[in-house]
N, C-alpha and C positions, 0 to 999 in steps of 0.2 A: 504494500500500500504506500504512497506517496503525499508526502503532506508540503503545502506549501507550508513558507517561511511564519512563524509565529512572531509575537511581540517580545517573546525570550524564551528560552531555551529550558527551564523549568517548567513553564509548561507545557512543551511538547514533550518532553520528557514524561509527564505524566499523562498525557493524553497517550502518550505510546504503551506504558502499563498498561492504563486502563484498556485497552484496544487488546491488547495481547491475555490481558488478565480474563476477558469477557469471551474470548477465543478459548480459552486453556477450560473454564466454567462449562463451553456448549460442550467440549469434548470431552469433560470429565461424564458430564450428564449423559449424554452418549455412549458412552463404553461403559460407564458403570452396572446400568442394568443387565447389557451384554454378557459383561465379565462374570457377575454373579449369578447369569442362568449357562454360562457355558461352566463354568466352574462346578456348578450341581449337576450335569449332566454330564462331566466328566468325573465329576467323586460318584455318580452311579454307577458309572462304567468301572472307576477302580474296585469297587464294592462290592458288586454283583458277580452271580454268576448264571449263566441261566442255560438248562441243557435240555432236550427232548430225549424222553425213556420211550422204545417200542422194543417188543420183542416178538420173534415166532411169525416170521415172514413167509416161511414155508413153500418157498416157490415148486413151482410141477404139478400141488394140488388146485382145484377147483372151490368157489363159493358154490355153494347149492343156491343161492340169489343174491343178485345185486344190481341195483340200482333197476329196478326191470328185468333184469335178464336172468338167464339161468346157467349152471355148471361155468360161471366165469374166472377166468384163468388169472392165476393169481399174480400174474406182472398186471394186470387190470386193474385188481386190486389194490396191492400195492402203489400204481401210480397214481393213483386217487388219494390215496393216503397222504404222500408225498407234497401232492399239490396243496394240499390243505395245511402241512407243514411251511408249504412255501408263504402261505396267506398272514402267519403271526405277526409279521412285522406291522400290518395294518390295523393292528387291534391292540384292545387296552389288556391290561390284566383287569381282573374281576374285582370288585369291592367288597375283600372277604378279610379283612384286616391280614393277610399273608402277604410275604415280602413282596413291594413293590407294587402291592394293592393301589387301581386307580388310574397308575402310572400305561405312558404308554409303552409296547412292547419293542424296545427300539432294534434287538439282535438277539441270535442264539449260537452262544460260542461252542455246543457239543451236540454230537446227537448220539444215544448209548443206543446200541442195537445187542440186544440180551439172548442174541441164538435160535438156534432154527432155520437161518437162513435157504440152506435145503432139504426139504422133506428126506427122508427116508427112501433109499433108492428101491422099496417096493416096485415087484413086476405088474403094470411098465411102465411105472415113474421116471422122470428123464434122472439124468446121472448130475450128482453135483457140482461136475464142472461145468455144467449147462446152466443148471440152478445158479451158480456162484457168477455167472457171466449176466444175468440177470439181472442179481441182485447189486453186479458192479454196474449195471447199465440204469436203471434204477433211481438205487441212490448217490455213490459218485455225480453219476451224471446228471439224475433229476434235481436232486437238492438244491438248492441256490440260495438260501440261505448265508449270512455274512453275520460274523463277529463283531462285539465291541470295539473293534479294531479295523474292522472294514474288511477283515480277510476271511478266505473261505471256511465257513464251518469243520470244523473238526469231529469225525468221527472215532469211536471208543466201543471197540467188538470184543464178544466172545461167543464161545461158539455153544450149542446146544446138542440133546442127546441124540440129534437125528443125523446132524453134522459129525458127533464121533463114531456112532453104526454105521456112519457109511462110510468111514478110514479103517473099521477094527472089524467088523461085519455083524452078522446080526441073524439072531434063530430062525429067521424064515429067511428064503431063497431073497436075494434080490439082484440087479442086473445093472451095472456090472457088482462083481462081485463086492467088491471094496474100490473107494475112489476118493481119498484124502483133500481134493483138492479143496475145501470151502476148510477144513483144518490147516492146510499148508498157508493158504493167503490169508489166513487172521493171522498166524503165528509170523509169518512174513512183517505184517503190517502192523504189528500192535507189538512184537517181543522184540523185530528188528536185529535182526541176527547180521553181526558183522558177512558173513556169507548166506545168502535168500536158500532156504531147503526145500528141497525138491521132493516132489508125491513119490517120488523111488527112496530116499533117504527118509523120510517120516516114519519114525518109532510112537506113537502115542504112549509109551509105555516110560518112554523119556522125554518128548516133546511136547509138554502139557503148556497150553497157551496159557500164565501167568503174567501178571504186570500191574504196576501201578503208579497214579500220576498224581504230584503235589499241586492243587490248583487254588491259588492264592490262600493257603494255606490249609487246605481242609487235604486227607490222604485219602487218595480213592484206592482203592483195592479191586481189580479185574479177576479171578479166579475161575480154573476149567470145573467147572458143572456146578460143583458143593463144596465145601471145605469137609472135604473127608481127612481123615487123620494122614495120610501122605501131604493134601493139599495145607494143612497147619501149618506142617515143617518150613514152608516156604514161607507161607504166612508172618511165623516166628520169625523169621529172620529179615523180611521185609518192614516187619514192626520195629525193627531193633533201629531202623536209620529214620525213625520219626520218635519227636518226645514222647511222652508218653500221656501226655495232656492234648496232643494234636487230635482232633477230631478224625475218626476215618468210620467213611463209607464202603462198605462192601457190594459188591455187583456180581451176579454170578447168576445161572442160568435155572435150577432148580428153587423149590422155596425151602425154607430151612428147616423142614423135616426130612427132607429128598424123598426119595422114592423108594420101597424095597427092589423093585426088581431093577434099580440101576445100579446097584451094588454088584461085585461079584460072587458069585456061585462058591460059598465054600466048600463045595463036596472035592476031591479029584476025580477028576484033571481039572476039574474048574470051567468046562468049556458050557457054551450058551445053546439050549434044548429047547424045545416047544413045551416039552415038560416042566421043567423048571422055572422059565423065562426070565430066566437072570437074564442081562445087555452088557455084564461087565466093564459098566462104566466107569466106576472106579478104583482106586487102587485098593481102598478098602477091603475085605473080604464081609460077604452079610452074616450075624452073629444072632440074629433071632431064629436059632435052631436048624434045622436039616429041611424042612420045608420048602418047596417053592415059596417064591417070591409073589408072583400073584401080582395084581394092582394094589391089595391094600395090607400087604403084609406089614407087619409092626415095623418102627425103626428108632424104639428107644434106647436102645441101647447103644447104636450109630448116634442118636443127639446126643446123650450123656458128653461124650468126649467133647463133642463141638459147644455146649453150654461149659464145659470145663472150662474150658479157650475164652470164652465171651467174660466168664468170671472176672480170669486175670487180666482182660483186655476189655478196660469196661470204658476204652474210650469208641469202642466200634458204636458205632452212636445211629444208623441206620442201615438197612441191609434192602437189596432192589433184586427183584428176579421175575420171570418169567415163567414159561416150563407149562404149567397149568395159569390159564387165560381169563382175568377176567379184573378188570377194573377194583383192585381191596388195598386199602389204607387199614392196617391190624396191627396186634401186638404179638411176637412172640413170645411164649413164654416157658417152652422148655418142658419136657414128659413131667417133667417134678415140677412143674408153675413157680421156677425159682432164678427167673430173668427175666428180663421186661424190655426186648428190644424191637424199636419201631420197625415196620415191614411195610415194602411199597410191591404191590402185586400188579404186574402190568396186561391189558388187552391183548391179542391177537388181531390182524389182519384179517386173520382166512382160521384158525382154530379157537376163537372164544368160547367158551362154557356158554354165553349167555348171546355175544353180539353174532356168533356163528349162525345163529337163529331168529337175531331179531337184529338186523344191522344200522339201527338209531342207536343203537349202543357200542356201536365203535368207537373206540377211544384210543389216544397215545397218552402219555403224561409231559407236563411240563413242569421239570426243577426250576425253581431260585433260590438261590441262596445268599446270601447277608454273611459274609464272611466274619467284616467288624460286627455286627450283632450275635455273631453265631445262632444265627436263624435259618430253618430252610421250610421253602413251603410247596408241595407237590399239591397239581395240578390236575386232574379228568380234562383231558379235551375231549369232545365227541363230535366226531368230524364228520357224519354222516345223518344228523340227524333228520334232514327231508333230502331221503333220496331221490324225490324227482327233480331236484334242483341241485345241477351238480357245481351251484356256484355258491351256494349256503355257506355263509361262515362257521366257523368251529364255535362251538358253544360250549361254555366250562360248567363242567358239573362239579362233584364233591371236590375237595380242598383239604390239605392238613398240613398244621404249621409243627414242626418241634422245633426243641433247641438243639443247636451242638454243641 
């Protein structure tokens, strides 16, 4: 700006303050409000954390109906799901006083996929390296979903009990016989093996897909099937590089009674029968006597050892699984009712107990967690609920807040 000549020089001098001072005022008033809404929407981002749980994808099988139609094939399925996950960034969280109640949903930095990924290679189910190219096409590819950070969502796998029948084989005929590969590419992707293993080199007996990631300070725990007394040891020693006041999450594919017939067969030779129906899925042996296994064989004696575990490790503070489908927010509480650990039970796609039959009850779940509050609060979304409108937003049903 340019001033002519004044009557003296004091007071253009102060006219130039004043000038510059009233200047410095519009841009404080300017940037101020900026500052402290960019400021709170960058302390949410350091703060937060927010991840999508589905499990039990099951690609190869059919819905018996969907959206109109019938026997619809489960990449179908799937990409519907997906799209629906694509749609949270346009939506609020729910006003259920849980983390970040209100607020709008601005990204999703993980998305847990809890197993299943390929059905069981039952004859003529396709073979899981089909399934697995699927489920890479899918979700890799469909997702598009962005981080707090603006970069591409991060996925966080493990695998289920149809994904290790079809590496280790399984009491009925299936074709091919065994086909590691939706084993090999988690363990690839998620253990990261200085050298990638190959479906010829794949032991399951030694290549059990474990892992676990520090994520602003909560320890998440990734474990194959169950924490069976082999899967602890590891456990044990992955606990030992976190305090012992550090929150951790466990994720793993069965719920926390397991199954009996995914134990293995303690008779010899130990191998898997139509009779007995053991899956020898885990390293464990089953200890509730010489009996088949059956669907509801006992397995207090398999929790014993794992509520053992939870005793000493009483910072495991929630457990997330899939395996059996169906939208439950529970407590465990151990054959003796003498633990009390929160459990997050996730939907299926294509095998629900409940949406398998009525598909308005399709759900995925959405985490947030509040690191500085040690808060988290899981989420029902139900992403289908007017299947004639396959543009419906996701609607959130039940909610639960704990601490960690």
């Amino acid at each position: 700006m340019h001033f002519k000549s004044s009557k003296n020089t004091a007071t253009t001098k102060k006219s130039t303050i004043t000038v510059y001072s009233f200047a410095l005022l519009l841009t404080l008033i300017a940037i101020l409000p900026c500052t402290a809404f960019c400021q709170d929407i960058n302390n949410t981002k350091d703060q937060t954390i927010e991840m999508i749980f589905t499990s039990d994808a099951h690609y190869a099988i059919t819905r018996k109906a969907f959206r109109g139609d019938t026997n619809v094939n489960s990449h179908i399925v799937n990409t519907a799901m997906i799209g629906r996950m694509n749609s949270l960034p346009t939506l609020s969280f729910p006003a259920d006083s849980g983390v970040n109640a209100g607020k709008k949903i601005n990204a999703i930095d993980y998305l847990i996929e809890g197993g299943d990924i390929a059905n069981r290679m039952e004859i003529p189910l396709q073979s899981a390296a089909a399934s697995w190219a699927q489920f890479e096409t899918d979700y890799f590819g469909g997702v598009k979903l962005k981080d707090h950070q603006d970069k591409p969502i991060q996925f966080l796998v493990v695998p289920g009990n149809h994904d290790i029948s079809n590496a280790i084989g399984y009491y009925k005929p299936m074709k091919p016989l065994t086909d590691p590969t939706s084993m090999v590419k988690i363990y690839n992707m998620m253990v990261k093996p200085a050298t990638p293993m190959t479906n010829e080199q794949y032991n399951y007996a030694t290549d059990k897909i474990n892992y676990s990631r520090n994520i602003k300070g909560i320890h998440f725990m990734f474990i194959t099937l169950w924490p069976d007394s082999a899967e602890r040891i590891w456990m044990e020693k992955d606990l030992a590089t976190v305090a012992n006041t550090t929150p951790v999450i466990v994720v793993c594919h069965d719920q926390p009674t397991c199954e009996a017939k995914h134990f293995t067969n303690p008779l010899p030779p130990h191998n898997m029968t139509k009779a007995n129906k053991f899956e020898n899925l885990t390293a464990e042996y089953y200890k509730e006597g010489n009996a088949a296994a059956g669907d509801d064989g006992s397995t207090d004696i398999e929790q014993r050892g794992w509520v053992k575990f939870l005793k000493v490790h009483p910072n495991i503070k929630a457990y997330f699984h899939g395996n059996s489908n169906w939208n439950e927010f529970y407590i465990y509480k151990g054959p003796d009712n003498d633990v009390s650990l929160p459990v997050f039970r996730v939907d299926s796609p294509m095998k629900g107990k409940y949406s398998s039959k009525d598909e308005t009850k399709l759900s995925f779940q959405l985490i947030s967690i509040d690191p500085a509050a040690l808060k988290m609060t899981v989420r029902e979304c139900l992403w289908d609920t007017k299947p004639a409108n396959a543009n419906a937003k996701v609607v959130f049903g039940d909610s639960k807040t704990i601490e960690l």
